[in-house]
N, C-alpha and C positions, 0 to 999 in steps of 0.2 A: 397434442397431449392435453388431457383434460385437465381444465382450472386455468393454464395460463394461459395469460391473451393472447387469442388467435395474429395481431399484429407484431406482437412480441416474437412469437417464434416464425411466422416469413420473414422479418428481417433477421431473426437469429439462419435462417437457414440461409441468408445471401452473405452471412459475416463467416460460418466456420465453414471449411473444406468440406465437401460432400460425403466423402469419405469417415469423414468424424463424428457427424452430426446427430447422428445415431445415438454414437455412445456418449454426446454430449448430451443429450435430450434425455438417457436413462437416472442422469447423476441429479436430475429436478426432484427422483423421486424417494429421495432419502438425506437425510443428514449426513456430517462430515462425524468423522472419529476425535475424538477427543486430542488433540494432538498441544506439545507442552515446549518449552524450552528452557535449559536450566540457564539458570539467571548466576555468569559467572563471576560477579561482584561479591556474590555471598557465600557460591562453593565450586567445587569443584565437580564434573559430570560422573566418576566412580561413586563418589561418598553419596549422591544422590541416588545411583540409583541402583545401590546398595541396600539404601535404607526400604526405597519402594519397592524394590522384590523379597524384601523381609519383609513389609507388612502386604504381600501376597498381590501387588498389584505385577501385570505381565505386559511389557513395552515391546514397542518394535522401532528400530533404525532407521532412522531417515539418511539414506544414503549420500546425497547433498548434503546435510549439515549435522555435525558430530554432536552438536548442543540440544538438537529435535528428538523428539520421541514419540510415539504414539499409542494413547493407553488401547488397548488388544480386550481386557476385560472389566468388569467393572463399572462403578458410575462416575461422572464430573464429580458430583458431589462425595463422592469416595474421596475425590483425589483432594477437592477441595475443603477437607475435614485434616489432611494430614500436617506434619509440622514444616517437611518441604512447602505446602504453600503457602499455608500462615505464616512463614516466618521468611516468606521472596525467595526462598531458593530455587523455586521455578515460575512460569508464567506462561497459563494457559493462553495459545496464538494458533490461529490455523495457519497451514505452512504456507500457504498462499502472502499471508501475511508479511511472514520473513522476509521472501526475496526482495522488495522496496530497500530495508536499508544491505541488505546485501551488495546489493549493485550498488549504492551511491559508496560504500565500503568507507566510512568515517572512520580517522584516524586520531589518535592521542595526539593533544596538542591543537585540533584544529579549533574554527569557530565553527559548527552548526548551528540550523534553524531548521526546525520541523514546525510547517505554517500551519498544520491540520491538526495540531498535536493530542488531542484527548482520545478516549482515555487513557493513552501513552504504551502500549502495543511497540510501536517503533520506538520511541523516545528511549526508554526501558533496554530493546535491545539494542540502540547506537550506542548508550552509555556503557552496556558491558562491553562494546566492538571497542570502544575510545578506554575501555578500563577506565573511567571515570574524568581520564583526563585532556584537556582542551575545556571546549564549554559547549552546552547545546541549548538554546534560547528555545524554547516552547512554544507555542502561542494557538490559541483557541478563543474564540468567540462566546461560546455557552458558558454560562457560570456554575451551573451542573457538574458538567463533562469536566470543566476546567479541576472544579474539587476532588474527581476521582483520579485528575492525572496527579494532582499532588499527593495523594493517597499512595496512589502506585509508587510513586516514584521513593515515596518513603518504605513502603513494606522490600521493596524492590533496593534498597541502598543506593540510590544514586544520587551525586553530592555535588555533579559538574551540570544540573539541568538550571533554568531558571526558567518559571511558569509567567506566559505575560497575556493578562488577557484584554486580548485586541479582535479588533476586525482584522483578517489576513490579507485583503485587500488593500491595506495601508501602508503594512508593516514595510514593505519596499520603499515608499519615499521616505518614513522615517527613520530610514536606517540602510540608507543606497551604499552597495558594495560592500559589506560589512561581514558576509561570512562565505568560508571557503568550499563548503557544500550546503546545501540545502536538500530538503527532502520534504515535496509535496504530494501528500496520499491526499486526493480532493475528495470531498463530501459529494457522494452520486447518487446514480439511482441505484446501485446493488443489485444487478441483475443477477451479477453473479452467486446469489442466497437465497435464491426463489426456492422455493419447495411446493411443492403439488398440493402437498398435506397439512400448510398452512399458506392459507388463503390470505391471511395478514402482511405474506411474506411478499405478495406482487400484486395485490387488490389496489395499489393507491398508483399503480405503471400507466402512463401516456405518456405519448411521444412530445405531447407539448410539453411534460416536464422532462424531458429528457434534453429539449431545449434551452429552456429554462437554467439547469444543469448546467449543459456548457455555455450557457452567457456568462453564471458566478465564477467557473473554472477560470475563464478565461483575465478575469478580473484578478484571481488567486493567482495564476502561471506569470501573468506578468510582475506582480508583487512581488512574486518569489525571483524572478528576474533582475530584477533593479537590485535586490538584495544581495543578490550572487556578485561575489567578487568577478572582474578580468581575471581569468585562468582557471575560475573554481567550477564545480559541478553540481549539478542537482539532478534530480531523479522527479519523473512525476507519474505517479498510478492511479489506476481506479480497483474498485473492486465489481465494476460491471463492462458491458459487451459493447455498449453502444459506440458508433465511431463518430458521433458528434461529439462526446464527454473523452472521446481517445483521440485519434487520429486527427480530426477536425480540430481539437485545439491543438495540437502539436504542428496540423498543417498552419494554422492561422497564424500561428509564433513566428515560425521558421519563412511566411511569407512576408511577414513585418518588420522583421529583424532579421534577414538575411544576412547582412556583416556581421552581427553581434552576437549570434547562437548558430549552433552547430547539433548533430544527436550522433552517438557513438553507437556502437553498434552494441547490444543487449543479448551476450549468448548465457544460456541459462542450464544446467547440469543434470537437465531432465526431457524428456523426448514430447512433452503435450503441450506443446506449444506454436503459436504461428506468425510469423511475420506480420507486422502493420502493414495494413489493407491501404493498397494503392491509389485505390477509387473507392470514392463508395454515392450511389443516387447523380450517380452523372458529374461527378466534380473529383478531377485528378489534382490529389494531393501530390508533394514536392518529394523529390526522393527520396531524402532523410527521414520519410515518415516509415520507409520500411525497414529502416532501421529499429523500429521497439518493437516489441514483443506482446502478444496475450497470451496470457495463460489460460488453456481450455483445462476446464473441472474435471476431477476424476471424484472416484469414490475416497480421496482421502485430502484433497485440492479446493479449492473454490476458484471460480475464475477471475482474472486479473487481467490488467494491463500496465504493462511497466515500458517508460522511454526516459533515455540516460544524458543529456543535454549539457551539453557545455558551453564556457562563454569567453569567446574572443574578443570582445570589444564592448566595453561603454552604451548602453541603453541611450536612445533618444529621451526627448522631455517630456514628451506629449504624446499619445498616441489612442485615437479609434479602437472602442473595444469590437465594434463590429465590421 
């Protein structure tokens, strides 16, 4: 396809089924649809989107999730002008998005930790899933990103978050077994946002950073690890293809901690999706790695990778990041 790196897509065509690649390869050459979720802290999904089809905006159902929408006509900045979003009662996410804290499914009451957390995307919607209540500890590295998650999390009503900002690579010995899920969306390379028609979107793609990539992951997975209670769960995704930033770090966990982590099995309530790849460059991953999921991009999707991990037993003290 023209524009994206010719390395990029042979290894894109040894990761998706042959059968799909096609239509995963067409979805490079357009943007996603404006897609929203009503933010249930502040209203309810009638009165919402009541008000937007009286000021003439036209939604479509996301079948999976009753809270999703997708604006059909119109501009972002339409939607972004009205008093639904000024005032959090919705939060523009692509649905790809969603499914992260879907799966880890926080509950009122508990303790979370979202390790990647700006600009609060997920945070945002665990706190409407917990109705505000339990706690979810934040934490983000940029001092930026950090400012927009406390933003969000104010226009958005959320009262149970706490913004800390760290290295997320730490935040696991300073605070071992302390919460009951966790939820790590790690910072990648975003293959899955490439566009044809912006050259910006995969001009900065090699594979040595994709390397790169999963050495930090790997420093993140375990953080988030140590963090995780005995008996709790966390979730870890990307929003790109590569199976050194997915499966590679999920194989490297699960060969390290064999006693101490477990991956549950990730069924997801829509059909574009593929099992965690076995093998990938001549090295067989452990079998729990087909247990997670990618999600392959459609015309209203981005693509993802989501694996649901749980933990039986007590982290070692020490351990080799590589």
């Amino acid at each position: 396809m023209k524009g994206l790196p010719e390395e990029f897509l042979q290894r894109l065509r040894a990761i998706v089924p042959a059968n799909r690649y096609d239509g995963v390869l067409r979805t490079f050459e357009h943007g996603k649809p404006v897609t929203f979720r009503v933010n249930t802290l502040k209203a309810n999904v009638r009165d919402v989107l009541e008000n937007l089809k009286q000021a003439g905006f036209k939604l479509g159902n996301v079948p999976w999730m009753k809270e999703a929408f997708l604006l059909q006509n119109r501009r972002q900045r339409d939607l972004e002008e009205t008093a639904e979003y000024e005032q959090g009662r919705i939060y523009l996410q692509n649905l790809s998005s969603m499914v992260p804290p879907i799966v880890l499914d926080p509950r009122p009451g508990e303790k979370v930790l979202d390790l990647a957390a700006a600009p609060g995307s997920k945070t945002t919607q665990m706190a409407a899933m917990m109705a505000n209540g339990g706690s979810i500890t934040a934490v983000d590295d940029n001092e930026v990103r950090l400012e927009k998650l406390k933003a969000n999390l104010v226009r958005q009503g959320v009262s149970c978050a706490e913004c800390v900002h760290a290295n997320g690579a730490v935040v696991g010995n300073d605070r071992p077994e302390a919460f009951d899920r966790v939820l790590l969306d790690a910072p990648c390379g975003s293959e899955g946002r490439f566009l044809t028609g912006i050259p910006r979107s995969y001009s900065y793609w090699r594979v040595e950073k994709v390397r790169k990539n999963a050495r930090e992951q790997k420093r993140l997975l375990l953080s988030a690890l140590r963090a995780l209670c005995v008996g709790g769960t966390m979730v870890y995704s990307t929003c790109t293809f590569a199976p050194e930033e997915n499966e590679g770090v999920l194989s490297w966990a699960l060969e390290r901690f064999p006693d101490a982590i477990g991956v549950e099995p990730v069924k997801l309530p829509f059909a574009n999706t593929q099992t965690g790849l076995r093998v990938w460059e001549g090295k067989d991953y452990p079998e729990g790695v087909g247990r997670s999921v990618r999600i392959l991009p459609t015309d209203s999707m981005e693509g993802f990778f989501v694996a649901k991990i749980f933990k039986r037993g007590s982290m070692p003290r020490s351990v080799d990041e590589e």
